[in-house]
N, C-alpha and C positions, 0 to 999 in steps of 0.2 A: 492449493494442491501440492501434497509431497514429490520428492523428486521419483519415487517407488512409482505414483500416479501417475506421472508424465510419461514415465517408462513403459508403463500399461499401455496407455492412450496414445506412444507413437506406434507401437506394436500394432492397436487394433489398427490406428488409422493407415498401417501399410498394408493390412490386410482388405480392409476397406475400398483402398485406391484400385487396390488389384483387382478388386471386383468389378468395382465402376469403371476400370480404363480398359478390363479382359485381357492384360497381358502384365505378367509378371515382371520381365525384365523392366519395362519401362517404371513399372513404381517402383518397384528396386533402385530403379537410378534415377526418380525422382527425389526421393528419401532415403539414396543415402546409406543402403543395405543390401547384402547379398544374397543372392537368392538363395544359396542355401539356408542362411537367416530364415529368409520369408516361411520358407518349408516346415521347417524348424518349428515357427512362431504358431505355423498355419496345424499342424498336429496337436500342437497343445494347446491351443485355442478350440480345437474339434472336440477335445477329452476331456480340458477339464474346464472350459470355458476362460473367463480376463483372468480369473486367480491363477491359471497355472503358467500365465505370461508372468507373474512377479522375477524380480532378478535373486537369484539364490547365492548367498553369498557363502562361498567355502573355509571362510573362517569360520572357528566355533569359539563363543565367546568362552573365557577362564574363568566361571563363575566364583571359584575357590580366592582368584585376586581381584575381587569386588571389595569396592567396601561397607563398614555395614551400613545401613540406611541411617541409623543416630548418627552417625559421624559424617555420611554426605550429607546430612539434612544439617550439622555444624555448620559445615562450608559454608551450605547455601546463604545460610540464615547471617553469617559473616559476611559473607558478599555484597548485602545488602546495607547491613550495619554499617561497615567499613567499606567502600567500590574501591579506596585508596590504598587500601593494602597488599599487597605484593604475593605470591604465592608462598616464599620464604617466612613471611611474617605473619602469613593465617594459619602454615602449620606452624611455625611456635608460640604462638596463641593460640589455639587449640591444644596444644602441649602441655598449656598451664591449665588446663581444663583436663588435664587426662585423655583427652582423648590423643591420638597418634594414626600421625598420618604425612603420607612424605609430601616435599613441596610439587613432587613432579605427579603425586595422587591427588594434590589441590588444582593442581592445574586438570587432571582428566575429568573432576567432577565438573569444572568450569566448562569446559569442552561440551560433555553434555547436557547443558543446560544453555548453554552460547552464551558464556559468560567469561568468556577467557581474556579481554582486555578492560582497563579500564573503563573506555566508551562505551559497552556493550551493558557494565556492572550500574554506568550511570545512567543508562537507555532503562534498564531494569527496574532503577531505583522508581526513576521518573514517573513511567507509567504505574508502579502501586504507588506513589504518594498522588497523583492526580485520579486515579479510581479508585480506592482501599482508604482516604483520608488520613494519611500515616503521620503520626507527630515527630518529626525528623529531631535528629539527635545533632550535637554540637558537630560534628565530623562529619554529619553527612551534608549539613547547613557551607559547611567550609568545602568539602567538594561539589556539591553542585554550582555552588556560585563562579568556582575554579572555571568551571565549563562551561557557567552561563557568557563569564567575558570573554573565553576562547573564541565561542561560538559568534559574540560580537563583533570580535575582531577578525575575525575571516568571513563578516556577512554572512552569515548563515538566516536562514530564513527562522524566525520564532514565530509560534501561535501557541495560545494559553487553552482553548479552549473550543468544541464545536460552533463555529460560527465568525470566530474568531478572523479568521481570513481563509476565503476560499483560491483558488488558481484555475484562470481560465485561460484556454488558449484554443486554435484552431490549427484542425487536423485535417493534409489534404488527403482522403480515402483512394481517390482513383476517378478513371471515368465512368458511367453506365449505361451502356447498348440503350440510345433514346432517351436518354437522360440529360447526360454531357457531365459532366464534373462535379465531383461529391467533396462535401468539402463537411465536418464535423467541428462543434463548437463541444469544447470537454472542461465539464469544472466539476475541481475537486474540494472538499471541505480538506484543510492541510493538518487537522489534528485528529480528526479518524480515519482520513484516509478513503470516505464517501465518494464515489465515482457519480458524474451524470452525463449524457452524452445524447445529442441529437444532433442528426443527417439535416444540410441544406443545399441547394443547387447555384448557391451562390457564396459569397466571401463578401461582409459589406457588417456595417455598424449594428443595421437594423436586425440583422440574425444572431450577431450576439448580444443584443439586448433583448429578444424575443427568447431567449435559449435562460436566461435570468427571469423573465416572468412567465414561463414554462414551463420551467422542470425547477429551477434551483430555489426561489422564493418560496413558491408554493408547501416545498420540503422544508423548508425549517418554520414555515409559520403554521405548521400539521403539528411540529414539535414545541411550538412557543416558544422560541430562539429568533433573534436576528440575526441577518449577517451584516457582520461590520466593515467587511474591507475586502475588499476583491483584487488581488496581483496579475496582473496581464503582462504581455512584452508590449512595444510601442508598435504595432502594428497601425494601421489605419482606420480598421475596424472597431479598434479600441481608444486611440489617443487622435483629438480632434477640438477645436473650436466647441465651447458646451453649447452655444444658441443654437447651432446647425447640424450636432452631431448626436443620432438617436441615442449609443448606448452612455457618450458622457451625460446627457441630457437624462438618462433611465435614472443613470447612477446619484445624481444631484435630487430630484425626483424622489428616493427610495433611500437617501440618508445612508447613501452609502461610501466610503472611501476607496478612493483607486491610489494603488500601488504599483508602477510601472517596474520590471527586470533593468538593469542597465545593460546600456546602448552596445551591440552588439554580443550579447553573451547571453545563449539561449540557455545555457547552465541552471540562471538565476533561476529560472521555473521548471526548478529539474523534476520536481515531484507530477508533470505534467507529461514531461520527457520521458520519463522512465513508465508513466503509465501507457502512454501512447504504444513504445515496446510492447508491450506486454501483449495490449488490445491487438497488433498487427500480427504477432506469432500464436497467440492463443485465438482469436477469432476471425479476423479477417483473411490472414491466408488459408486460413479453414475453413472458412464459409465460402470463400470463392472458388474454389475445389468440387464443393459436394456439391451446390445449386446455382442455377444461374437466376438471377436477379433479375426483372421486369420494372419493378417498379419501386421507388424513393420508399414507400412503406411497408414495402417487404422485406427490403436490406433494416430498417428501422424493428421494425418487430422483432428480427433474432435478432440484434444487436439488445435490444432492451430484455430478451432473456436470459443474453449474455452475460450483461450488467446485475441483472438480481443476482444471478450467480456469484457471481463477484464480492457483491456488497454480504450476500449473506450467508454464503456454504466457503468462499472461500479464506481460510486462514490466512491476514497479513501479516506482516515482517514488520512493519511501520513502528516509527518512534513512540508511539501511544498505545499503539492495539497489540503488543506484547502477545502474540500467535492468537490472537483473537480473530474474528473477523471483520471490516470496517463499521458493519451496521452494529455488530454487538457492541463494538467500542465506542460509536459514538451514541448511543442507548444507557451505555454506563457510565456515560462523560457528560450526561443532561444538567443532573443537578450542581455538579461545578457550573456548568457553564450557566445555568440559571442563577446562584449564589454569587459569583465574579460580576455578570451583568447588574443585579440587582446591588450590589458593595458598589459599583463604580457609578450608579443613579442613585443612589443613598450619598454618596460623596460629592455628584456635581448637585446636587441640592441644597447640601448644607453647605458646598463653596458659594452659591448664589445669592443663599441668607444673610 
């Protein structure tokens, strides 16, 4: 969802609120807005419907100090070749190519394309040599390795490929009227970015390993992939005795590896962290708003609406899906991860010969 979208979408939903609560001021100072706003929002939503909610910006772009598309499409195209080059040094490399263009014009095509730092240039790289099969050049072989040891050395999380290693962790939801306590188990595949999520009325071993042969197994053997490695924190639910403990007992089971977060630092499984954000501002203080909830499978239902949403209309940011969406990326990231799978059993075979 664009930032333009959200903008839409808090518009309608203070108009929304106003209707379902019948008093203006109060969702006004629920969300945040002044009534004259609402008025405002509520006339040109009468006329011209969500489009005439867009935000109008009073700048007019200087189409005359554009530059021309051969020349930003240089940039880009060095960007890629070179992520290590500097704005100073791709206009004068591009200089010796005739073409001209200043270093602060190399920087605005950067800008928009979100390519203005080095880590952004090798995020870029990354995802077309992992979907595009690009045969990398001596320079670009020398910066990525730059940043694969960076990224070692500050612990950063690596995964190669769909399946790769997933990130599971549990979410406490809230309570619900004759329910009592909702508690969500969330796992992500961490190279496309695949969300999956299911509702339980408990916190215990047995729901996250039931949440593994439920929703997450099922989905990758639809795809003919394994998963190899699952990262959890050291919670209870997760870390245990194997004889006595269902999901270590799943995990042994299912040939799978566990990867624990270090010991106090929820950081480590921040791709779970930051999803969880997302889920709580984007649906759940949303949904809790418009309908009241009765029962475990009704809150479960729109949440898995929510979720296709997610995986397939909405465009990620993620180090692989390069504005893609998580299911398109990881649909275009099958055959790596089928090719990588199939190389590393082709290799423990002929180790075993």
């Amino acid at each position: 969802m664009t930032t333009e979208q959200k903008i839409i979408k808090n518009k309608v939903g203070l108009l929304e609120l106003a209707r379902q609560l019948g008093n203006v001021s109060r969702a006004c100072k629920i969300l945040g807005y002044s009534r004259d706003s609402f008025y405002r929002f509520q006339e040109l939503y009468e006329t011209g419907g969500e489009e005439a909610l867009r935000e109008i910006s009073k700048r007019k772009p200087i189409v005359k100090n554009r530059v021309a598309p051969e020349i930003e499409e240089a940039v880009l195209h060095l960007a890629f070749e070179q992520p290590a080059y500097g704005q100073v040094r791709v206009s004068n490399e591009l200089r010796k190519r005739n073409l001209f263009i200043s270093p602060g014009g190399v920087r605005s095509v950067w800008l928009r394309h979100d390519l203005q730092t080095f880590k952004l240039r090798l995020k870029a790289l990354e995802a077309k040599v992992a979907q595009d099969g690009l045969i990398l050049t001596e320079g670009q072989i020398i910066a990525l390795e730059k940043a694969k040891d960076q990224k070692q050395a500050q612990g950063e999380i690596e995964t190669e490929h769909p399946g790769y290693l997933g990130a599971q962790d549990t979410f406490y939801v809230g309570t619900l009227k004759g329910v009592g306590r909702i508690y969500q188990q969330t796992f992500i595949d961490t190279y496309s970015k695949v969300a999956s999520a299911k509702l339980y009325d408990r916190k215990n071993a047995l729901v996250a390993a039931d949440m593994l042969n439920d929703r997450v197994l099922p989905f990758f053997e639809a795809h003919d992939i394994p998963l190899l490695r699952v990262l959890t924190d050291r919670g209870t639910e997760y870390c245990g005795a194997r004889e006595h403990h269902e999901y270590q007992l799943y995990l042994a089971v299912e040939d799978i590896d566990h990867s624990r977060t270090k010991a106090r630092s929820p950081q480590s499984n921040g791709i779970c962290e930051r999803f969880h954000k997302t889920l709580l501002q984007e649906f759940y203080q949303v949904a809790f708003r418009k309908k009241i909830y009765h029962t475990l499978d009704e809150l479960q239902a729109d949440l898995d609406t929510w979720l296709q949403q997610y995986n397939q209309s909405r465009p990620h940011s993620g180090k692989y899906c390069f504005g893609k969406t998580p299911m398109q990326t990881f649909l275009d990231s099958l055959p790596l991860a089928k090719d990588k799978i199939l190389n590393q059993t082709v290799q423990t075979v002929a180790h075993v010969a």
